[in-house]
Structures are given as structure tokens and as C-alpha cells.
C-alpha positions as CSV (number, residue, x, y, z in Angstrom):
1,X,-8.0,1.7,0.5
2,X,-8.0,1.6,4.4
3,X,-11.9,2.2,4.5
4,X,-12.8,-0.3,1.6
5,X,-10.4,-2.8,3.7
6,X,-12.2,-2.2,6.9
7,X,-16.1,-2.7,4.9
8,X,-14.4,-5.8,3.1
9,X,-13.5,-7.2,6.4
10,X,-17.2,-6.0,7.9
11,X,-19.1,-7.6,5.5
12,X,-16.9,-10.8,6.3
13,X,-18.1,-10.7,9.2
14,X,-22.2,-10.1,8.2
15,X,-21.4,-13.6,6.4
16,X,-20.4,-15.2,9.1
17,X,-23.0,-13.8,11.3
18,X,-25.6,-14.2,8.9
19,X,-24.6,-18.2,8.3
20,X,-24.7,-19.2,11.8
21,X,-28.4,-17.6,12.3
22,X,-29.5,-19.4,9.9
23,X,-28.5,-23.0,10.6
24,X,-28.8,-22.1,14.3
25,X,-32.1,-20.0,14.6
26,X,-35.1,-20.9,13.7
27,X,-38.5,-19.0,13.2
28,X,-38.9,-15.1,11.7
29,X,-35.4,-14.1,12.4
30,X,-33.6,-16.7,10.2
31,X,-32.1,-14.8,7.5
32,X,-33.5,-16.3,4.0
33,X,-31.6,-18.8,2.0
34,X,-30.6,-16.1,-1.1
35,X,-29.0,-13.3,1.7
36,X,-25.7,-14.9,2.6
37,X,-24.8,-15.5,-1.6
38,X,-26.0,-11.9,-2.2
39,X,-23.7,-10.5,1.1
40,X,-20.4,-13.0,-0.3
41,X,-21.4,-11.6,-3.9
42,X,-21.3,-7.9,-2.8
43,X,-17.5,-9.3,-1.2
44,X,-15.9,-10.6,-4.1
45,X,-17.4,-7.8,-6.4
46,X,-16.0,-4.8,-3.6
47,X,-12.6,-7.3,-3.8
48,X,-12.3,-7.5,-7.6
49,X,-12.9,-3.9,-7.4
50,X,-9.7,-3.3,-5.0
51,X,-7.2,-5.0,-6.8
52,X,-6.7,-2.1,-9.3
53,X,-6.1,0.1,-6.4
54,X,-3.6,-1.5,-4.6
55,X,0.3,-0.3,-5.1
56,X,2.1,-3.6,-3.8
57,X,2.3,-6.5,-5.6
58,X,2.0,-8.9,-2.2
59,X,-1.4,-6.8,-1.2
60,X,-2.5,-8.1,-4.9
61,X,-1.3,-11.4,-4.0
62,X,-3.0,-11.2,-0.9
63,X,-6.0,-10.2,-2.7
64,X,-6.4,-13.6,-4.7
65,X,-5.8,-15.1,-1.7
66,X,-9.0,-13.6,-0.5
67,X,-10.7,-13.6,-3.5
68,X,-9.8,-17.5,-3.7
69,X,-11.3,-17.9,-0.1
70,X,-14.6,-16.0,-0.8
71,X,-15.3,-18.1,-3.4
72,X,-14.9,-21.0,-1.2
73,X,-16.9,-19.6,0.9
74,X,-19.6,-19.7,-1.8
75,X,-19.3,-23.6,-2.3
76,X,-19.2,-23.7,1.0
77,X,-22.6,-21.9,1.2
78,X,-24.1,-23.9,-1.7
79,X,-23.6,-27.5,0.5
80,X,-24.7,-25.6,3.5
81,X,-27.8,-24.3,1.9
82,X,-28.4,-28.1,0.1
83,X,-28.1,-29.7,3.6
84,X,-30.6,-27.0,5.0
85,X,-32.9,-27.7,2.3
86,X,-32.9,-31.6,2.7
87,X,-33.5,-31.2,6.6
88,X,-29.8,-31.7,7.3
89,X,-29.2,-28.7,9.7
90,X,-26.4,-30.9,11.4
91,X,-24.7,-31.1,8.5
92,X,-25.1,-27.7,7.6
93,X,-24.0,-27.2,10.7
94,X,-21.2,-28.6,10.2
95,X,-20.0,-27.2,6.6
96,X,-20.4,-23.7,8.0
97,X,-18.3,-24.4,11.7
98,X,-15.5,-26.0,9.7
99,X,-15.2,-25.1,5.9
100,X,-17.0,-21.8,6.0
101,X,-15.2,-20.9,9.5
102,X,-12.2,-21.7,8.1
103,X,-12.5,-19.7,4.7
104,X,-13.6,-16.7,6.8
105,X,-11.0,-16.9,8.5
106,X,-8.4,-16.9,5.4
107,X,-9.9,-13.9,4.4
108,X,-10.0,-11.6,7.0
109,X,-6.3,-13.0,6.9
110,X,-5.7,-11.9,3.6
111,X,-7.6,-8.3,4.2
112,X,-5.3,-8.1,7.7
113,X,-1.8,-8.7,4.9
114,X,-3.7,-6.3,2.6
115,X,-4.1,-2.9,5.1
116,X,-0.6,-3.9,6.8
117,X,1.2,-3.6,3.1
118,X,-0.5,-0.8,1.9
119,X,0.0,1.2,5.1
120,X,4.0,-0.1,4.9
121,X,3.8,1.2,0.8
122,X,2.3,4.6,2.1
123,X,4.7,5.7,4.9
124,X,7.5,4.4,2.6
125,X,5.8,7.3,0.1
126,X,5.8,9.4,2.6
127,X,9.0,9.1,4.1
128,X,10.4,9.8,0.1
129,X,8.8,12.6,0.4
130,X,9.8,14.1,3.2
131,X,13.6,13.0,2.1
132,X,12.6,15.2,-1.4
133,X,11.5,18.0,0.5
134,X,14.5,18.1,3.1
135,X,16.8,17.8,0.0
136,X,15.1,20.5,-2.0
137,X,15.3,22.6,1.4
138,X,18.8,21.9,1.9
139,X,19.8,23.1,-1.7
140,X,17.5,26.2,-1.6
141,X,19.8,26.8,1.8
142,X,23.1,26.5,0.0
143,X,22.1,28.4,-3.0
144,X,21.0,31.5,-0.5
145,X,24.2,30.7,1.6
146,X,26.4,30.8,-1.6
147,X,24.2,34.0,-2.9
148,X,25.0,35.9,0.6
149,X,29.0,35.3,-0.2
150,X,28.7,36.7,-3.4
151,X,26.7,39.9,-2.3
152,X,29.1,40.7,0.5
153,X,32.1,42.4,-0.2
154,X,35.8,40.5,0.0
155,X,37.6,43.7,1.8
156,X,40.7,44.3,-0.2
157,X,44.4,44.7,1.2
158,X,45.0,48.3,0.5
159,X,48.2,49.7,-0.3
160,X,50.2,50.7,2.5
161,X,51.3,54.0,2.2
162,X,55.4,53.8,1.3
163,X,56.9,55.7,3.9
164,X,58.5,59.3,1.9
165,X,62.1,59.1,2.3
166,X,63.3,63.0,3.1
167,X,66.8,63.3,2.6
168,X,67.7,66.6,2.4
């Protein structure tokens, strides 16, 4: 869960990357219009993916959250890209510092909630079992404890001898 968390949260950042050279750039290097909708598809498909993985109901919750954002985020794309088209890089500009910025920024959010409740759900796992293992070593300790007093022997009082009376 950690590593698809930590690829979620760098392909985040490939989006955001990717959207500001292409309303800021200009020439070969601008990415092409169809790569940041293929880079947020590839997010929310690896995010719907996740959900069935998750153990905690607030990492799912977390995970709409982010799945909400991303497609956004798309939306957002779609008026930057429109703007782009009609010569509008201002106003592309603009869609991507404030709505897409802000959209990224819910997400990697969300993914932050998402690793720090699944690690909390894991070391409370662990720590249960760790609590199972100490108990099932503390019983295995008593039974051999209790299995020791049994095998030794309980000396017995023996009879002392009556003293022979010799009247004669």
C-alpha cells in the first residue's frame, strides 16, 4: 500500500509538472495537449485500484476524497487545455495556478491521510500480535511451570520411629 501511495503521490506530481510546462514553455519541450489527461487517467485508475486494498474506513474516505480531487483536476485540465487552444495561455495560466494547484494539493493531502492511517492500522496489527504471541508464551510458561510441580516429588513426613518402651 505504502509503495502504491508513494507512485500515486509521484505521478501527482508529473501532473503538476507536466501542466505548468505546458502553459509556461513553449517550443519542442512542451508536453502535448493529450499527456497530462493520460498521466491524471493512469491516477484515478491506480486510486480506484487502491480502495479495495485499504483496511481503514477513513483511508477509504480519504480515498474519495482524492479520487473527487483528481477528477477535478480533469475539468480543470479540460478549461486549461480550451484556453490553450483558443490562444488564452493567461487564462490557462490561470486555471492551472489556482484550481489545478489547488486540486493537487487536496490530493497529495488525501494520499498524506491515506499512508498515515494505514501505517496507524498496521502497527495496531502488529502490536496484537505481539500481545498474542506474549500471551501464548506466557501460557506455554505456566503450563511447563505447573508440569515441573507435578514431576517433582512432594517429600513425605515419614513416621517417626515410636520410641520402644523397655520395662523390664
Amino acid at each position: 500500500i505504502v509503495a502504491r501511495v508513494d507512485q500515486l503521490a509521484a505521478d501527482s506530481q508529473k501532473i503538476g509538472d507536466a501542466q505548468q510546462a505546458y502553459v509556461i514553455s513553449s517550443g519542442i519541450d512542451r508536453p502535448t495537449p493529450e499527456q497530462v489527461p493520460m498521466l491524471i487517467a493512469v491516477v484515478v485508475k491506480e486510486g480506484g485500484a487502491l480502495e479495495r486494498e485499504l483496511r481503514s474506513a477513513r483511508a477509504v474516505t480519504e480515498l474519495k476524497t482524492f479520487l473527487e480531487s483528481a477528477h477535478a483536476l480533469e475539468r480543470f485540465e479540460a478549461q486549461a487545455q480550451d484556453h490553450v487552444q483558443l490562444g488564452q495561455e493567461l487564462m490557462a495560466a490561470d486555471v492551472i495556478s489556482v484550481e489545478a494547484r489547488d486540486a493537487l494539493a487536496t490530493m497529495n493531502s488525501a494520499l498524506r491521510n491515506i499512508r498515515s492511517t494505514e501505517d496507524d492500522v498496521t502497527e495496531a496489527e502488529r502490536m496484537a500480535a505481539l500481545n498474542q504471541v506474549w500471551m501464548a508464551a506466557g501460557g506455554a510458561g505456566v503450563v511447563w511451570m505447573l508440569g515441573l510441580l507435578l514431576l517433582v516429588g512432594v517429600p513425605r513426613a515419614r513416621p517417626l520411629p515410636q520410641p520402644s518402651s523397655a520395662t523390664t
